[in-house]
C-alpha positions in Angstrom: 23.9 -44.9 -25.5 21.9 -41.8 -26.6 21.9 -41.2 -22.2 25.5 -41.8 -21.8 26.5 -39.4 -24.4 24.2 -36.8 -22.7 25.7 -37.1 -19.4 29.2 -37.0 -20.9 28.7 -34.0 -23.2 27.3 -31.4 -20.8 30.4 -31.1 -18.6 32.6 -31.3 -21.8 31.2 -28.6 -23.1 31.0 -26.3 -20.0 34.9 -27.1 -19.4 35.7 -26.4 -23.1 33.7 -23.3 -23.5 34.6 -21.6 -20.6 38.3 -22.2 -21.0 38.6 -21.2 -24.5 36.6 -18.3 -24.3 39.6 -16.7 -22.4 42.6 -15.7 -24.4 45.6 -17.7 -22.6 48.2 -15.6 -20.5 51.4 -15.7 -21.6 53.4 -17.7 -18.9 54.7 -15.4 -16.0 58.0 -15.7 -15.2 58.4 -13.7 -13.0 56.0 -15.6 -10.3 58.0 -16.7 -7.2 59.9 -20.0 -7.4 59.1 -21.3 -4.1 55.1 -20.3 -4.0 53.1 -23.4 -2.9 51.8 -25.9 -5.7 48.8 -26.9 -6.0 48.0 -30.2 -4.4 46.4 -32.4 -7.1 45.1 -35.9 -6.9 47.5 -39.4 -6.5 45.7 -42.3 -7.6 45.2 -44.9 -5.0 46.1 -42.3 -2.3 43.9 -39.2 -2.9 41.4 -39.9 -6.1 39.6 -36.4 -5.7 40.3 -33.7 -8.7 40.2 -30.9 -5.8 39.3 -27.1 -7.5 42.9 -26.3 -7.0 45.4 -24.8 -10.2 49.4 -24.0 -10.5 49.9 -20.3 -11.4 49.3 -19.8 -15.5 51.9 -21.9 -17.9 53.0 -24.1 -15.5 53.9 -27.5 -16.8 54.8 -30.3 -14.5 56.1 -33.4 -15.7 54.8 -36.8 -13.8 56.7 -40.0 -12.9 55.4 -42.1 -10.8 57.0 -45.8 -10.5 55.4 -48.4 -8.4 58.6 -49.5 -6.3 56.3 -52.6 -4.8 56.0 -54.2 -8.0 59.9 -56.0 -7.7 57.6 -57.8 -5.0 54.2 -57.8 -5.4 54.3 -58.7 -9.5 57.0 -60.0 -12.4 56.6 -56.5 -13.8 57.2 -52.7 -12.6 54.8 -50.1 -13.8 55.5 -46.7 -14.2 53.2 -43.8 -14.9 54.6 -40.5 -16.7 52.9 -37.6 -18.2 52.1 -33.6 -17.4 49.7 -31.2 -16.1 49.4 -27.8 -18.0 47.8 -25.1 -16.6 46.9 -23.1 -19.6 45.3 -20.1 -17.5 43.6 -19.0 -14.6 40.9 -21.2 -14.7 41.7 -24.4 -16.4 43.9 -27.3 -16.8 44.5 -30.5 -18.9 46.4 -33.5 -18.5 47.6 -36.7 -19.6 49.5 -39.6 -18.5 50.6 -43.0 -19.7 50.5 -45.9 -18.0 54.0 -48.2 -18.7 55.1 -51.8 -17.5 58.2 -53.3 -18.5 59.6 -56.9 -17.2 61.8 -56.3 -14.1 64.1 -59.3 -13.6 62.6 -61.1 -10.8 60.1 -62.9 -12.2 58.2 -64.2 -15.2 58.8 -62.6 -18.5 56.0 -59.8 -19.0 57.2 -57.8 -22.1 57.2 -54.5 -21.8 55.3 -51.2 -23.6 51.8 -49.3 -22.8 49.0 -50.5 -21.0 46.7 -47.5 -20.4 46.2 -44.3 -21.2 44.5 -40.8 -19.1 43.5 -37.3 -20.3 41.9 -35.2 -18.0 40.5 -31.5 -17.9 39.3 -29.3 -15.3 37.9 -26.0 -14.5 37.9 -23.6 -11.8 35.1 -21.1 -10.3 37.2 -18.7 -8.1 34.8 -17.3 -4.7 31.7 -19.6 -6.1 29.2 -18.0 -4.3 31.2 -17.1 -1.2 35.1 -16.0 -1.2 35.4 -18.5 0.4 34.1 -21.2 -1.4 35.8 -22.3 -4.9 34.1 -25.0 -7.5 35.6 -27.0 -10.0 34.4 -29.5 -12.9 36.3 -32.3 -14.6 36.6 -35.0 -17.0 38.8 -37.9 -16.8 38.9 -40.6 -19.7 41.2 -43.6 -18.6 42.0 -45.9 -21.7 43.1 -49.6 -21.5 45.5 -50.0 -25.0 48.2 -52.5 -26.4 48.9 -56.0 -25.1 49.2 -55.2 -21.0 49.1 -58.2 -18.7 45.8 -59.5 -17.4 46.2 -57.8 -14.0 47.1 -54.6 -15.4 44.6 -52.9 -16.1 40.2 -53.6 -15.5 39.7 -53.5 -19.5 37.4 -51.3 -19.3 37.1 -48.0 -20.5 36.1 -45.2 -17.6 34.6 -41.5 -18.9 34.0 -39.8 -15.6 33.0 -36.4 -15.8 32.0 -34.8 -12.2 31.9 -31.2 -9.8 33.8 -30.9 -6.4 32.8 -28.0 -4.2 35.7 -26.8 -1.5 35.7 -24.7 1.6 38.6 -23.2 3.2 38.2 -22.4 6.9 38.1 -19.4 8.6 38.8 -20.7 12.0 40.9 -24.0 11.0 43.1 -22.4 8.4 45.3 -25.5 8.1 41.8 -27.4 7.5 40.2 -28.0 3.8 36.6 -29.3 2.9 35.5 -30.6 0.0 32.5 -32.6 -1.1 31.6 -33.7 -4.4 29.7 -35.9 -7.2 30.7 -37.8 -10.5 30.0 -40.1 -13.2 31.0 -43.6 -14.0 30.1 -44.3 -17.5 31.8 -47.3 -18.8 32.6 -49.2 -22.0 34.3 -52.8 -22.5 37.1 -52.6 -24.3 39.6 -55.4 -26.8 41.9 -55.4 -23.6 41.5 -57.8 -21.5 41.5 -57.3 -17.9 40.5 -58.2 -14.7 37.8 -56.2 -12.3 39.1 -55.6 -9.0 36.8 -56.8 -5.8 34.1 -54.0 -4.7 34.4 -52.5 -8.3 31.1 -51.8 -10.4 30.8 -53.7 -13.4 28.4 -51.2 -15.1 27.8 -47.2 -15.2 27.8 -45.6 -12.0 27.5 -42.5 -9.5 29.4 -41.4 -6.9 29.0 -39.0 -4.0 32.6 -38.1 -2.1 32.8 -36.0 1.0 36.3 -35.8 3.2 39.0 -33.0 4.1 42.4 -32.7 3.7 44.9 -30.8 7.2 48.0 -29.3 6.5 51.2 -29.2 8.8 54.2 -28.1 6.8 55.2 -30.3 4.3 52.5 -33.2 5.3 49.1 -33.4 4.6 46.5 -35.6 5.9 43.6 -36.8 4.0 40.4 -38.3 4.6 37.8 -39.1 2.1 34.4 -41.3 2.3 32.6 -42.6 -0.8 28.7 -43.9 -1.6 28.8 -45.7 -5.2 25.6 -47.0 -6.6 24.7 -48.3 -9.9 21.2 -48.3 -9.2 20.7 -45.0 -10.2 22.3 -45.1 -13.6 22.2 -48.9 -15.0 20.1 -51.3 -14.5 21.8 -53.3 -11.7 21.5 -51.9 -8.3 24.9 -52.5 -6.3 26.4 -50.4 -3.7 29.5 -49.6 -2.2 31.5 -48.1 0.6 34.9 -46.1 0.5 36.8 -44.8 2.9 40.1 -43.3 2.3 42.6 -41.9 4.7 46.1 -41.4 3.8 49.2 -39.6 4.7 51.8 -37.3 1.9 55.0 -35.9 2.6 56.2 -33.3 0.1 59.8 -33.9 0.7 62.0 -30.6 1.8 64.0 -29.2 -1.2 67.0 -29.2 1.4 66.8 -33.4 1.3 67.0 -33.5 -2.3 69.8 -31.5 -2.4 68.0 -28.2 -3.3 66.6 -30.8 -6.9 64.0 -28.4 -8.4 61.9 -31.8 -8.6 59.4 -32.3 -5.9 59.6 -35.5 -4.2 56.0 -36.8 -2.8 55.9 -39.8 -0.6 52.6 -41.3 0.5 50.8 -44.0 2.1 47.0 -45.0 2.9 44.8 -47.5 4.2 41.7 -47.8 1.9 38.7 -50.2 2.9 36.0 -50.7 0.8 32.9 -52.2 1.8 30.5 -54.1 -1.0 28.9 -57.0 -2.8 32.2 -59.0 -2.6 32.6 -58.1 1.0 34.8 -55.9 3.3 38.5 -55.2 2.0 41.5 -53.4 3.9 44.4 -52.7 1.9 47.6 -50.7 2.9 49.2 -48.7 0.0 52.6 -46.5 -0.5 53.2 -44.2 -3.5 56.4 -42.6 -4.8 55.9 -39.3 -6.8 57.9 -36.9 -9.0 56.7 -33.6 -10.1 59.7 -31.4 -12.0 57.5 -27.9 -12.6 59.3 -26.4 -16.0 58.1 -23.0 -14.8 60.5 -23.3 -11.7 63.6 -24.7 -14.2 62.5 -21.6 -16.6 63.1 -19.3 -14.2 66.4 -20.0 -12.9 67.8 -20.5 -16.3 66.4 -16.5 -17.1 68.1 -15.2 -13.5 70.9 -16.8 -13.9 71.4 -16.0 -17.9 70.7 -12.5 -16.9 74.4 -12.5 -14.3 
């Protein structure tokens, strides 16, 4: 216990120190509306926290429903929540994880079945301009009375460092490589583990790159997860991770300040219950409050 709370204090403490010792900006409104946003992680589609903010004070809000569920299960989950970029260098966020019974099915109830905080912190030009470094903590909490399939009942503390390169040559082209812990603990919930999933404290060692065309990004990401170094089981496993996001044009959401994100991937995982190919799709709204700010103040000021 003593080890875990080690390994889980350290980058807690370099994330909290570093972005507290820096008074926070006030939120610039004047920053332009249509600048790029940051491209942050999608579960199930792109699980890397990349070292990547929005411009200070932004707040986006996060809905994410899960439109297979009216198929796939007798319940539809939802995720909501918001990033805050507090300053330059760091970030916090939170999201809850909802299901409520949909109709065509089996009565599930409805309410909260998980909860996620996360922080992270930036190194701008580490070591070389063009090099930037990040480290992050994410703390995923099973609560309530979810259904069984819900959520793994387990409770994940993952603190971990990603490293990124932008290209000289390929400017549409970004590296990244990075490591991070797995510590767990069982929680009340119940739950069920998902095949190729470690049942004890891990470590994890992610390379991959993500290619930019316009308004679609391609992703790629391999993963090496052992428990051997960290527990005392020794199991391995294999990810790999492609996927495809569209960041739908404002002009087919009729000019909605709420950026639509459509994805879809193709994860296999290799591992002591076998080989697994999956295909996924995700559905994603971001409404930044520092965009809806600002058109409020130019057009108050007509």
């Amino acid at each position: 216990m003593l080890g875990r709370l080690i390994h889980l204090l350290i980058p807690a403490g370099l994330i909290t120190t570093a972005a507290f010792g820096q008074a926070l900006p006030a939120p610039d409104l004047q920053a332009n509306p249509q600048a790029p946003t940051a491209f942050s992680r999608i579960r199930g589609l792109f699980d890397i926290d990349l070292p990547e903010l929005d411009p200070p004070g932004t707040i986006k809000l996060i809905f994410r429903p899960h439109i297979s569920d009216f198929i796939r299960r007798d319940y539809l989950r939802t995720e909501t929540g918001f990033r805050w970029a507090l300053n330059d260098n760091f970030e916090f966020s939170s999201e809850a994880a909802t299901f409520v019974t949909h109709g065509f099915g089996d009565p599930a109830g409805y309410g909260i079945g998980e909860l996620n905080f996360g922080t992270k912190y930036i190194f701008p030009a580490w070591l070389r301009p063009d090099y930037e470094a990040s480290v992050s903590l994410n703390i995923d909490l099973p609560v309530g009375r979810p259904p069984l399939d819900f959520t793994d009942g387990l409770e994940h503390y993952a603190p971990g460092i990603v490293v990124q390169h932008h290209s000289a040559r390929l400017t549409r082209l970004t590296t990244f490589a990075g490591t991070s812990l797995d510590l767990i603990t069982h929680s009340s919930v119940a739950g069920v583990i998902q095949p190729n999933q470690p049942h004890d404290d891990s470590v994890s060692i992610t390379a991959g790159g993500v290619y930019e065309i316009g308004q679609i990004k391609w992703t790629l990401s391999g993963t090496y997860t052992t428990t051997a170094w960290v527990s005392g089981t020794s199991a391995h496993f294999f990810y790999l991770q492609p996927s495809l996001l569209w960041y739908v044009p404002k002009k087919l959401t009729f000019n909605s300040k709420t950026q639509w994100i459509v994805g879809i991937g193709t994860p296999m995982t290799w591992g002591p219950d076998g080989y697994e190919f999956k295909v996924t799709s995700r559905l994603r709204a971001e409404i930044t409050f520092r965009q809806v700010l600002e058109q409020i103040r130019v057009r108050a000021s007509r």
